[in-house]
CHARMM-style PDB file with segment names, atoms N, HN, CA, C and O in Angstrom:
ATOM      1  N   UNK     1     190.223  76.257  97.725  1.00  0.00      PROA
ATOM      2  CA  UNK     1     190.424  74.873  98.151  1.00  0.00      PROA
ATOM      3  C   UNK     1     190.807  74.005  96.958  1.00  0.00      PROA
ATOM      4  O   UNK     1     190.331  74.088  95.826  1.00  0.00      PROA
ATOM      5  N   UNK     2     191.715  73.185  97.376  1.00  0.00      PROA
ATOM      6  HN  UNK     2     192.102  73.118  98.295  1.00  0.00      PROA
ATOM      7  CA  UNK     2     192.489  72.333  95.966  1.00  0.00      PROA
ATOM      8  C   UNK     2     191.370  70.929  96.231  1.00  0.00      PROA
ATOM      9  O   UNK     2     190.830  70.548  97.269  1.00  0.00      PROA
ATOM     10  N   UNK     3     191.308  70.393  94.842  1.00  0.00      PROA
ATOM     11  HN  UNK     3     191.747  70.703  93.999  1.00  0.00      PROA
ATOM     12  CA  UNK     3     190.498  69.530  94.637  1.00  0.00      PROA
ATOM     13  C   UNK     3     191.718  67.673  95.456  1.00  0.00      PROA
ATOM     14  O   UNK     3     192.878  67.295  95.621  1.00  0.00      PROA
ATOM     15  N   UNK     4     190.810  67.392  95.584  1.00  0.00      PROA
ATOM     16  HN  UNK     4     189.868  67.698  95.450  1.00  0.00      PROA
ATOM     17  CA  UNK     4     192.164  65.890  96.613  1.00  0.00      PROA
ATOM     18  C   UNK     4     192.655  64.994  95.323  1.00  0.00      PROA
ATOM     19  O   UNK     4     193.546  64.180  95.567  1.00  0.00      PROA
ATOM     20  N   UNK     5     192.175  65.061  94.015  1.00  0.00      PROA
ATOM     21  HN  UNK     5     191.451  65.721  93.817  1.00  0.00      PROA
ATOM     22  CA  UNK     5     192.744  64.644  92.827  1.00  0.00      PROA
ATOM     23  C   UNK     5     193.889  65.521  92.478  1.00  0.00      PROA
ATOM     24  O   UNK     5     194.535  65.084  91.525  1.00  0.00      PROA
ATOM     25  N   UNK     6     194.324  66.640  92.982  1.00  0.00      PROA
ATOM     26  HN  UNK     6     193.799  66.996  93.755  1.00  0.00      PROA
ATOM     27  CA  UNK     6     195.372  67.238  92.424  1.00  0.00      PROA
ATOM     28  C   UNK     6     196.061  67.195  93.597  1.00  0.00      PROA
ATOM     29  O   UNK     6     196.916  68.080  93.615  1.00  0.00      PROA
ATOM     30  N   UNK     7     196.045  66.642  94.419  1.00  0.00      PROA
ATOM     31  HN  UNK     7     195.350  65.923  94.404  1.00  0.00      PROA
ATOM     32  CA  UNK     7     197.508  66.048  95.317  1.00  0.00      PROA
ATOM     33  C   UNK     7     198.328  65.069  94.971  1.00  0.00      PROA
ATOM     34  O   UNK     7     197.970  64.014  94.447  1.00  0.00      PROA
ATOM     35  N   UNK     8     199.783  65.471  95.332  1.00  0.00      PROA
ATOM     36  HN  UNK     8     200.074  66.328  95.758  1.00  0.00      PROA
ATOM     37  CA  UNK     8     200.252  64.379  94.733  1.00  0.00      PROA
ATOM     38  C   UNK     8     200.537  62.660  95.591  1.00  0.00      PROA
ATOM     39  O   UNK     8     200.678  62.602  96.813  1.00  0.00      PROA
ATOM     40  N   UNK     9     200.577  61.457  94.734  1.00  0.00      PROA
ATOM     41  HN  UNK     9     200.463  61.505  93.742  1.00  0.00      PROA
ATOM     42  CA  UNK     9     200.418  60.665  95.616  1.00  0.00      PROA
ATOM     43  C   UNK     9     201.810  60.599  97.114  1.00  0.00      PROA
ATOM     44  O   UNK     9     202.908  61.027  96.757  1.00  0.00      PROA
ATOM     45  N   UNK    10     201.747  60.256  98.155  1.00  0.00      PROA
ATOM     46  HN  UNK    10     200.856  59.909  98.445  1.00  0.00      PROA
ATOM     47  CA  UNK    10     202.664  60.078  99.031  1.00  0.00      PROA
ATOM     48  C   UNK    10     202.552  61.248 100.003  1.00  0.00      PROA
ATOM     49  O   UNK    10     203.133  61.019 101.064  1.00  0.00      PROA
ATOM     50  N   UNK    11     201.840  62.681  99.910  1.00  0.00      PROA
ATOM     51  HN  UNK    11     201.368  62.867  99.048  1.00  0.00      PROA
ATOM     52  CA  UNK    11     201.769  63.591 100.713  1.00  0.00      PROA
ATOM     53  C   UNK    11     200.815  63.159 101.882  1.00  0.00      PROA
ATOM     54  O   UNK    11     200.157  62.140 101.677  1.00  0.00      PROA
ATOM     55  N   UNK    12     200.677  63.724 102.929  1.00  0.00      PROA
ATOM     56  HN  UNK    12     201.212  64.552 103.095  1.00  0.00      PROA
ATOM     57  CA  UNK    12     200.123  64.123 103.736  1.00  0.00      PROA
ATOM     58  C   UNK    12     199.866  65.521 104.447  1.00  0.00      PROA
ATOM     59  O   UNK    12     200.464  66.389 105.081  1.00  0.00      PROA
ATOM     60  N   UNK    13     198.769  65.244 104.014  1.00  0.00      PROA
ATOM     61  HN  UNK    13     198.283  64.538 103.498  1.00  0.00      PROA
ATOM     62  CA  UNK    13     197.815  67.082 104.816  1.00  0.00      PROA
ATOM     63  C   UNK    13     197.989  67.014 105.948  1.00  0.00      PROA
ATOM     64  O   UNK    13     198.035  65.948 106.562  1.00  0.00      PROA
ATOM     65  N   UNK    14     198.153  68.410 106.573  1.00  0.00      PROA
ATOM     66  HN  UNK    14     198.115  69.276 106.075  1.00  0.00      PROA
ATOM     67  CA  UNK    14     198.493  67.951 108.319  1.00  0.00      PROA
ATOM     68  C   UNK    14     197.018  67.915 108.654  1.00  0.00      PROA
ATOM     69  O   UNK    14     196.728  67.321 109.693  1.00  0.00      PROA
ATOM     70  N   UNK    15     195.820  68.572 107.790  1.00  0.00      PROA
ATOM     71  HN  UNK    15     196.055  69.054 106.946  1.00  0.00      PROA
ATOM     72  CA  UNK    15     194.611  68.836 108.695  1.00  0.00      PROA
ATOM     73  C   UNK    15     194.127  66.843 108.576  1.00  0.00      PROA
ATOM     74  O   UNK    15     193.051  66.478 109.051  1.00  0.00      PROA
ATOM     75  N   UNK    16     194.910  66.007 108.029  1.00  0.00      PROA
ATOM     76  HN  UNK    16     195.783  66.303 107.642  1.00  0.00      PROA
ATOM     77  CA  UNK    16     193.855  65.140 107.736  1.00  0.00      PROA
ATOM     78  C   UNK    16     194.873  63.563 108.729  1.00  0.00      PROA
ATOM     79  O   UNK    16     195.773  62.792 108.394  1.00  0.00      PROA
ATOM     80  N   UNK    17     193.797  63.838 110.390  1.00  0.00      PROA
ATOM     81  HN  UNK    17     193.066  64.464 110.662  1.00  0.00      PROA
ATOM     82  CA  UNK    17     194.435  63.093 111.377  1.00  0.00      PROA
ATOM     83  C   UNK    17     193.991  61.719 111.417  1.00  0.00      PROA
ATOM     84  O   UNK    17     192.804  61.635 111.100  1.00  0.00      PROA
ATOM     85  N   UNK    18     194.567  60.541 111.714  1.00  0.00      PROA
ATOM     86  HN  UNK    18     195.531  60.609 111.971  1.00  0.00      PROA
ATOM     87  CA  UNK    18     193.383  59.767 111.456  1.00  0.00      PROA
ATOM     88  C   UNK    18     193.007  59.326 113.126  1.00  0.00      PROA
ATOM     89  O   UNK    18     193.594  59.432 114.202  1.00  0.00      PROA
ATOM     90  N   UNK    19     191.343  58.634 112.542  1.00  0.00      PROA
ATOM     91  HN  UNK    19     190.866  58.547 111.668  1.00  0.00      PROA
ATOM     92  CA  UNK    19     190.798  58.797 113.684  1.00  0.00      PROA
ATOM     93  C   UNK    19     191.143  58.423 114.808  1.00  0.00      PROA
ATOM     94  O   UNK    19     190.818  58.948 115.873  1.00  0.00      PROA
ATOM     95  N   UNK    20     192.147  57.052 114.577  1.00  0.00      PROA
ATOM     96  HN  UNK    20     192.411  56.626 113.712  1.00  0.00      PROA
ATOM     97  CA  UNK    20     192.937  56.232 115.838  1.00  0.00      PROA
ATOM     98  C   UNK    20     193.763  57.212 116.883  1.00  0.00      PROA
ATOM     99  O   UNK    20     193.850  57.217 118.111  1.00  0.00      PROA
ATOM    100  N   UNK    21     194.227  57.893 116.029  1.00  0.00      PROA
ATOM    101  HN  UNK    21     194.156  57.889 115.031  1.00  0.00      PROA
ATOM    102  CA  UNK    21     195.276  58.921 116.393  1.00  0.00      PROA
ATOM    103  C   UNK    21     194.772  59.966 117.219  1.00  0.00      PROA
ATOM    104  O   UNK    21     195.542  60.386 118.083  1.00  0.00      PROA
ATOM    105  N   UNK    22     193.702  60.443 117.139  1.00  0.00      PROA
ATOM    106  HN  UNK    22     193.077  60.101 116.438  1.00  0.00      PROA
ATOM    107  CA  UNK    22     192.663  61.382 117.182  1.00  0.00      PROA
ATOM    108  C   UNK    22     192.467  60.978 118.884  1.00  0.00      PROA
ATOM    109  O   UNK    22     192.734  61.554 119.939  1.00  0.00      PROA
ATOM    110  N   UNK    23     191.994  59.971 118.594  1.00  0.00      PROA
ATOM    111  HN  UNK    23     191.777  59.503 117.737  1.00  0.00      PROA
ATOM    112  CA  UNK    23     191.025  59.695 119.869  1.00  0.00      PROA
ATOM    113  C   UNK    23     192.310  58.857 120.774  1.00  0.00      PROA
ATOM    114  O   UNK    23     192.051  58.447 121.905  1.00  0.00      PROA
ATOM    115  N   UNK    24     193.346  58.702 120.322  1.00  0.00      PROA
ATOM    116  HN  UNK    24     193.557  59.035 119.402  1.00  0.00      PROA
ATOM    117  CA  UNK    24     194.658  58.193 121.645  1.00  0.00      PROA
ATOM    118  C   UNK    24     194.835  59.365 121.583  1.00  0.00      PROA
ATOM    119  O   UNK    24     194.146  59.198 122.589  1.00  0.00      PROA
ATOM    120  N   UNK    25     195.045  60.420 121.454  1.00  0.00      PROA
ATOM    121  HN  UNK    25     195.605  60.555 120.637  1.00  0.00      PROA
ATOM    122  CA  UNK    25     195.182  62.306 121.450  1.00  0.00      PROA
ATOM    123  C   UNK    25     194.295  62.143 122.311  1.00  0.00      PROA
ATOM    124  O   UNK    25     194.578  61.422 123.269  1.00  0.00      PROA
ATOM    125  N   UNK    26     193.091  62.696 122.244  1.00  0.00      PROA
ATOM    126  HN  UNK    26     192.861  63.281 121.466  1.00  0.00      PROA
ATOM    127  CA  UNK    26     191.294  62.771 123.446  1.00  0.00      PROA
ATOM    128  C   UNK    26     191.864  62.135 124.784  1.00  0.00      PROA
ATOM    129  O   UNK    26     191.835  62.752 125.850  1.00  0.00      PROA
ATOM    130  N   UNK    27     192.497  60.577 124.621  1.00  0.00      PROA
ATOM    131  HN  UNK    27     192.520  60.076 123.756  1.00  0.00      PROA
ATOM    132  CA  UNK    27     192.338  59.887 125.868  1.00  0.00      PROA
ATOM    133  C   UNK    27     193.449  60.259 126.362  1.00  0.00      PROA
ATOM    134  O   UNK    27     193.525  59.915 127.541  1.00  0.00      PROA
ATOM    135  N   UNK    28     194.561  60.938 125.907  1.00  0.00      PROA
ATOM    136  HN  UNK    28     194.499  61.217 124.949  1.00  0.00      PROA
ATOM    137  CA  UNK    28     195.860  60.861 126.633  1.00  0.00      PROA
ATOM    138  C   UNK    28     195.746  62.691 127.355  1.00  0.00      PROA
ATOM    139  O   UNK    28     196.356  63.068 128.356  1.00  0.00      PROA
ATOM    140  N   UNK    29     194.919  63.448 126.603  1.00  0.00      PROA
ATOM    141  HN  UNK    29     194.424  63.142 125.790  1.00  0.00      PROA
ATOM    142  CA  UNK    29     194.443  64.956 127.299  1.00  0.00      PROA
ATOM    143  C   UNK    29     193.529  64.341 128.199  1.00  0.00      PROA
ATOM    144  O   UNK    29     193.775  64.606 129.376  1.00  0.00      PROA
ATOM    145  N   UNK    30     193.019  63.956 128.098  1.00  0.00      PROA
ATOM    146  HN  UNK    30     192.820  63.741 127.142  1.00  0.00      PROA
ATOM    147  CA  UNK    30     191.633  63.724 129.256  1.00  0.00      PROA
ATOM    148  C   UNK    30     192.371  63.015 130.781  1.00  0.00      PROA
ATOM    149  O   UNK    30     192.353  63.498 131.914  1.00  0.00      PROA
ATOM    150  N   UNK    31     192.894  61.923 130.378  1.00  0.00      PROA
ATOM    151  HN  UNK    31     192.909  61.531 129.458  1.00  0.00      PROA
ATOM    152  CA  UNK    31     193.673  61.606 131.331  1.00  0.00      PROA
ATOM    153  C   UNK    31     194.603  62.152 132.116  1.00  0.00      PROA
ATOM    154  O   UNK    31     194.773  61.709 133.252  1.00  0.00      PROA
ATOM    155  N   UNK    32     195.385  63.255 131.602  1.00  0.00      PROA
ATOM    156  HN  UNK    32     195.247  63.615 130.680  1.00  0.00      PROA
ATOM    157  CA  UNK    32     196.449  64.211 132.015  1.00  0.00      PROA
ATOM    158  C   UNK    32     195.760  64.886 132.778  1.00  0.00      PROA
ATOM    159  O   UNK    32     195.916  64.953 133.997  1.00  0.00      PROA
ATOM    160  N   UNK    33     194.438  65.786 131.735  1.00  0.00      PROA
ATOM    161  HN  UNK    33     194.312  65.731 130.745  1.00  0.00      PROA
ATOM    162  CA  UNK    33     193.586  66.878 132.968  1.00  0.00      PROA
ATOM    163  C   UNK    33     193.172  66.592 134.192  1.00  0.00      PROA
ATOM    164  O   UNK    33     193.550  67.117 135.240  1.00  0.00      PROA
ATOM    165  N   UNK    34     191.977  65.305 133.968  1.00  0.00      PROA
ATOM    166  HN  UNK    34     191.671  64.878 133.117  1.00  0.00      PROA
ATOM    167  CA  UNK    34     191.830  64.846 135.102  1.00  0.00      PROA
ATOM    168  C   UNK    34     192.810  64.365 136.242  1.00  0.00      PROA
ATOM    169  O   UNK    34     192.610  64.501 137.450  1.00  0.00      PROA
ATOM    170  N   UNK    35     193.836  63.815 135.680  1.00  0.00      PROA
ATOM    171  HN  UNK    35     193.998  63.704 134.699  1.00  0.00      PROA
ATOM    172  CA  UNK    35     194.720  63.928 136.733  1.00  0.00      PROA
ATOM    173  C   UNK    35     195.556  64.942 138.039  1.00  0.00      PROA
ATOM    174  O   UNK    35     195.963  65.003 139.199  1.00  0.00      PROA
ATOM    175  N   UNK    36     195.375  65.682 136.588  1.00  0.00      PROA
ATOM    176  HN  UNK    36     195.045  65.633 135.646  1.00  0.00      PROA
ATOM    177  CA  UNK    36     196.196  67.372 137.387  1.00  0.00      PROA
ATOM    178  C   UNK    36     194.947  68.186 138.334  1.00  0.00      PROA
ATOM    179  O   UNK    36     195.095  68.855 139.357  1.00  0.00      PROA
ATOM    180  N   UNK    37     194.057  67.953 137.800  1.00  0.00      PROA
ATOM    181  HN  UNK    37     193.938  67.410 136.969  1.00  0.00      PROA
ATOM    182  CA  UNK    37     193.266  68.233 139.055  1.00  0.00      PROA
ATOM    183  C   UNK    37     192.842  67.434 139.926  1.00  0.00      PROA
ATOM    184  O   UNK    37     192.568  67.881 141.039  1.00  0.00      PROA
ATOM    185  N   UNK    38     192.709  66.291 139.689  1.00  0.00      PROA
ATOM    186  HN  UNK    38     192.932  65.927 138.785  1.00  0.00      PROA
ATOM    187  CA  UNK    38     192.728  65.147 141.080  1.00  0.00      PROA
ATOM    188  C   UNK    38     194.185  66.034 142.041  1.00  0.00      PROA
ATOM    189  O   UNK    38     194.055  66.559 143.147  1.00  0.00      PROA
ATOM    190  N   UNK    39     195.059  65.993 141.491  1.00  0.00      PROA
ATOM    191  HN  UNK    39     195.165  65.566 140.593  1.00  0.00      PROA
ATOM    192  CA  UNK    39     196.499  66.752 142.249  1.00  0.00      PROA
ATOM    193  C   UNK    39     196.242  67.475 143.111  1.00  0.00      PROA
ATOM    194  O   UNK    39     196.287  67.291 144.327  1.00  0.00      PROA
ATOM    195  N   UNK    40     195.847  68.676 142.310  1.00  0.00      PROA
ATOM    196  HN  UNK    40     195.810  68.825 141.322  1.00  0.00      PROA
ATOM    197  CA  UNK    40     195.428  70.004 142.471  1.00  0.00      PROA
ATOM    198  C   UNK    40     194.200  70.110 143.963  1.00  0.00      PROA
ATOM    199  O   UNK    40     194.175  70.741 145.020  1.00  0.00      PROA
ATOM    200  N   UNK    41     193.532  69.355 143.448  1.00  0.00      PROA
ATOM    201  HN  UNK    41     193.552  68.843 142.589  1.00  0.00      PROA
ATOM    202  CA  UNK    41     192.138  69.411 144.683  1.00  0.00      PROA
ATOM    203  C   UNK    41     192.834  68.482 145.654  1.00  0.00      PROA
ATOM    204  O   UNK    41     192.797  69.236 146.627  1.00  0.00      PROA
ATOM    205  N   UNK    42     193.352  67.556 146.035  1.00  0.00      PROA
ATOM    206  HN  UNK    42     193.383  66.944 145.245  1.00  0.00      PROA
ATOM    207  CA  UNK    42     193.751  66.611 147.009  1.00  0.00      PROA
ATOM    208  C   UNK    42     195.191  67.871 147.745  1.00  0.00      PROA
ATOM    209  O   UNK    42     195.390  67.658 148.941  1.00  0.00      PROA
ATOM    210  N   UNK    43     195.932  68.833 147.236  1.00  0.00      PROA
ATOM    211  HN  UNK    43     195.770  69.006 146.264  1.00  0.00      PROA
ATOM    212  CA  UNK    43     196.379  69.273 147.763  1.00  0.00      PROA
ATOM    213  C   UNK    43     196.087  70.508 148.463  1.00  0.00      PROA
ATOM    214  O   UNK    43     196.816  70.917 149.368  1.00  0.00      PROA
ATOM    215  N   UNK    44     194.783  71.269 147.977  1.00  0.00      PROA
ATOM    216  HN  UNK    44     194.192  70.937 147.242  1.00  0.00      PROA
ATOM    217  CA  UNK    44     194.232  72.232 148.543  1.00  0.00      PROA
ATOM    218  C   UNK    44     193.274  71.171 149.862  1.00  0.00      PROA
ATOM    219  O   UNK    44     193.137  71.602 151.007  1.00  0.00      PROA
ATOM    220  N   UNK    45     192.894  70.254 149.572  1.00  0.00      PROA
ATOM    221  HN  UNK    45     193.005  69.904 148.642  1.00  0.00      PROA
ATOM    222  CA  UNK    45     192.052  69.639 150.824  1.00  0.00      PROA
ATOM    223  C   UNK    45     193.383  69.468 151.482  1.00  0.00      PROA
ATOM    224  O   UNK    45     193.131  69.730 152.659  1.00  0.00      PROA
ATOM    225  N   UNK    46     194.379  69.242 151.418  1.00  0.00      PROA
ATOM    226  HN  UNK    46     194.583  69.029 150.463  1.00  0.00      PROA
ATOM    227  CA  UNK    46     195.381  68.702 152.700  1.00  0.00      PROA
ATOM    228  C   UNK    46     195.794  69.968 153.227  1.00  0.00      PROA
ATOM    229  O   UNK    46     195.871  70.226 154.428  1.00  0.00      PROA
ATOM    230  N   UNK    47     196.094  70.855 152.151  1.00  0.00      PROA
ATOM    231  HN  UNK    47     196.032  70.645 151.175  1.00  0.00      PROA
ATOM    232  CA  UNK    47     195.949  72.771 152.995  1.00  0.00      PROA
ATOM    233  C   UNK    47     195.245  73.029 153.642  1.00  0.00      PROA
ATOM    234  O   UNK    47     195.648  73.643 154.630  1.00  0.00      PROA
ATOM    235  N   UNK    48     193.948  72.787 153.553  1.00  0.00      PROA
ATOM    236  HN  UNK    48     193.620  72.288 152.750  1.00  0.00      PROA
ATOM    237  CA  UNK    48     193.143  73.043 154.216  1.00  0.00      PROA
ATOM    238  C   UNK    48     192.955  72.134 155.761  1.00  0.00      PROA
ATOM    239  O   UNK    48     192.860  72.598 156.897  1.00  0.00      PROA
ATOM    240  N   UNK    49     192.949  71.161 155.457  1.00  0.00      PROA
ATOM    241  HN  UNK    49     193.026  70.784 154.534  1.00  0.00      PROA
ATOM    242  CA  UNK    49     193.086  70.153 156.715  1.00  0.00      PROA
ATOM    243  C   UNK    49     193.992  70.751 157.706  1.00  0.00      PROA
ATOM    244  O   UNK    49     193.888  70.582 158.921  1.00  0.00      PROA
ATOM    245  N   UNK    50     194.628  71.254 157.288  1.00  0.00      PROA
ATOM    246  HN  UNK    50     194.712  71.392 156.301  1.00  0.00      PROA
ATOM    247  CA  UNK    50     196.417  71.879 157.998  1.00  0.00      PROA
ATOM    248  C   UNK    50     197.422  70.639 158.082  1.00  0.00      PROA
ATOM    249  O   UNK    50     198.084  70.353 159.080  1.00  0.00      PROA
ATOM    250  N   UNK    51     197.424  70.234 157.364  1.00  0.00      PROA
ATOM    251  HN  UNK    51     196.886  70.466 156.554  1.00  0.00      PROA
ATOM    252  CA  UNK    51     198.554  69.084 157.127  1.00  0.00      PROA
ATOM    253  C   UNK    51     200.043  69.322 156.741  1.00  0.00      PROA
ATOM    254  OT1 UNK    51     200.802  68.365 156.589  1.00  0.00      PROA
TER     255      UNK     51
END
């Protein structure tokens, strides 16, 4: 592991996300999933209904 004093200035590490970023990432997966299965289940209940 390289010490963060021997980076040079202007780089960016990909491991180092920042947190804003992070958590609009979290809310924009969370939102997608839940959605796709809201989908998902509302169309097996209308299969099922026989619709």
């Amino acid at each position: 592991m390289m010490p963060a004093d021997k980076t040079p200035p202007g780089t960016v590490r990909r491991r180092d996300i920042p947190p804003l970023r992070a958590l609009i990432l979290l809310l924009l997966t969370s939102v997608f999933i839940s959605g796709f299965l809201t989908g998902v289940l509302a169309m097996l209940w209308l299969i099922c209904r026989g619709a």
